[in-house]
C-alpha positions as CSV (number, residue, x, y, z in Angstrom):
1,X,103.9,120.2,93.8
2,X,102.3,116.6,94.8
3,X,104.3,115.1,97.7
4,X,103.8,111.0,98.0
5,X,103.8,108.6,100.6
6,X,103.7,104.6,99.7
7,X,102.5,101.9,102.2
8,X,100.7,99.1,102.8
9,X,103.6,96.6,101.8
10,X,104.4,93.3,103.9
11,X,105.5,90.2,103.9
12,X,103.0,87.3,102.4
13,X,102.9,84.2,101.1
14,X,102.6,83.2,97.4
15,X,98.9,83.5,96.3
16,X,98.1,86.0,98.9
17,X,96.7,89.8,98.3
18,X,97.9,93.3,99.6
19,X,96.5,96.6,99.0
20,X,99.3,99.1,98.4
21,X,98.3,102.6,98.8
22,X,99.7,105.9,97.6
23,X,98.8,109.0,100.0
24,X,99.1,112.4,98.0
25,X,99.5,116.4,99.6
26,X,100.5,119.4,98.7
27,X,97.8,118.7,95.5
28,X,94.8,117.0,94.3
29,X,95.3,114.1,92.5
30,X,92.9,114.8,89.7
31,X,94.9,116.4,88.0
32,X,97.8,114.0,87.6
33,X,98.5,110.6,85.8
34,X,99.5,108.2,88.9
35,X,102.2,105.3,88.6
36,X,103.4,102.2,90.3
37,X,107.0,100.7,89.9
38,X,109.0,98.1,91.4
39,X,112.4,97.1,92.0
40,X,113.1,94.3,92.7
41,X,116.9,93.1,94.3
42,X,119.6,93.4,91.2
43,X,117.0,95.2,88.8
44,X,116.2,97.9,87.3
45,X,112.7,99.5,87.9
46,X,110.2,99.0,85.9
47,X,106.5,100.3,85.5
48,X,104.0,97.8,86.6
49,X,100.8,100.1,86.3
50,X,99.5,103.7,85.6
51,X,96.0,105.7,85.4
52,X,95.7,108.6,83.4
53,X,94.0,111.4,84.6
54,X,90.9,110.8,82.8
55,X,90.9,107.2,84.3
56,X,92.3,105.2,81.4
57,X,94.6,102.0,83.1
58,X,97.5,100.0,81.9
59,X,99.0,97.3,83.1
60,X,102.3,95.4,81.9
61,X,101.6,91.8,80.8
62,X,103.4,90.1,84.1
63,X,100.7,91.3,86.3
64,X,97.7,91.7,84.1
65,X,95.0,89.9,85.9
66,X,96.3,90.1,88.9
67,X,96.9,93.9,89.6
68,X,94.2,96.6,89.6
69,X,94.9,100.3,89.8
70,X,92.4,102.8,91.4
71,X,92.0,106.0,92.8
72,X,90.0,107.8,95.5
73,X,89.5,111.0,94.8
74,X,88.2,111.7,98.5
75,X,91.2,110.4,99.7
76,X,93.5,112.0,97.7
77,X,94.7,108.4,97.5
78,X,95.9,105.6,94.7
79,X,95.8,101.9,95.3
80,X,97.2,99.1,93.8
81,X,95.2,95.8,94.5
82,X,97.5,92.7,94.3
83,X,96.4,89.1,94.3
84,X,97.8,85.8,93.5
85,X,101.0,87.2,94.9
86,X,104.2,85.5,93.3
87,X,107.9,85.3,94.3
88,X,108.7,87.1,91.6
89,X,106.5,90.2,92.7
90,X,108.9,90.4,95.6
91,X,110.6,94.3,95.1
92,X,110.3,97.7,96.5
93,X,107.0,99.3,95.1
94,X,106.8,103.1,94.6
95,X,104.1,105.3,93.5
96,X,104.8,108.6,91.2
97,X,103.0,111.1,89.5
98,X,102.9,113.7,86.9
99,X,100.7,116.4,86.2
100,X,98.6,115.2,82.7
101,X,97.6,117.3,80.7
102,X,98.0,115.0,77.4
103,X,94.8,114.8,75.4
104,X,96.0,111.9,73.2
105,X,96.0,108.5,73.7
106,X,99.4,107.5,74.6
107,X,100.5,104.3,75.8
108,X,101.3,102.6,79.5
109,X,105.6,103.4,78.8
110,X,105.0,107.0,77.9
111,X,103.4,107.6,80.8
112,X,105.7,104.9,82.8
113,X,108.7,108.0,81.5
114,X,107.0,110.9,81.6
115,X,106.8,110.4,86.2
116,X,108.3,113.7,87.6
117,X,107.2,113.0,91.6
118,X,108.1,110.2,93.3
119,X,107.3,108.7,96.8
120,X,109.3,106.5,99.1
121,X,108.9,103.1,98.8
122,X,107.3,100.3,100.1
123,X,109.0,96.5,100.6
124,X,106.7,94.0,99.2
125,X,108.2,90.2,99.8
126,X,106.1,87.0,98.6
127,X,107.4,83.7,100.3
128,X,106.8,80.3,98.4
């Protein structure tokens, strides 16, 4: 079972960058499809990005552009690259994981539902 630790959140100001990372133990990453999600105050999570084991990426349309998803493997370790920072990326980001074994091509909400192992959060707040 994968254990997850988010961090690398802060406080910024709009059009700034952070680098989120997700730290994985208890098993390799290679072997699981890795998501981020945020919450922000008064809503519901949602799926902001996800890489699939064999290193396909999706991105919701809000942060497309902005957002980039990677892994490394020597690490045992998922970022999430954010620039042009906007209020409205203010929330709690998390990371989760599931073990993929899917061969298909499915698309970014299937694998935003299918998360079975979540880490703690990180607070990510954009001033204007």
């Amino acid at each position: 079972e994968v254990q997850l630790q988010a961090s690398g959140g802060g406080l910024v100001q709009a059009g700034g960058s952070l680098r989120l990372s997700c730290a994985a133990s208890g098993s390799s990453l290679k072997f699981y499809a890795i998501g981020w999600f945020r919450q922000a105050p008064g809503k519901e999570r949602e799926g902001v990005s996800c890489i699939s084991r064999s290193g396909k990426t999706y991105y919701i349309d809000s942060v497309k552009g902005r957002f980039t998803i990677s892994t490394d493997s020597s690490k045992n370790t998922v970022y999430l690259q954010i620039d042009s920072l906007k209020p409205e990326d203010t929330a709690i980001y998390y990371c989760a994981a599931f073990p993929d074994t899917t061969t298909q091509t499915m698309g970014a909400q299937w694998y935003f539902g299918a998360m079975e192992y979540w880490g703690k959060g990180t607070q990510v707040t954009v001033s204007s």
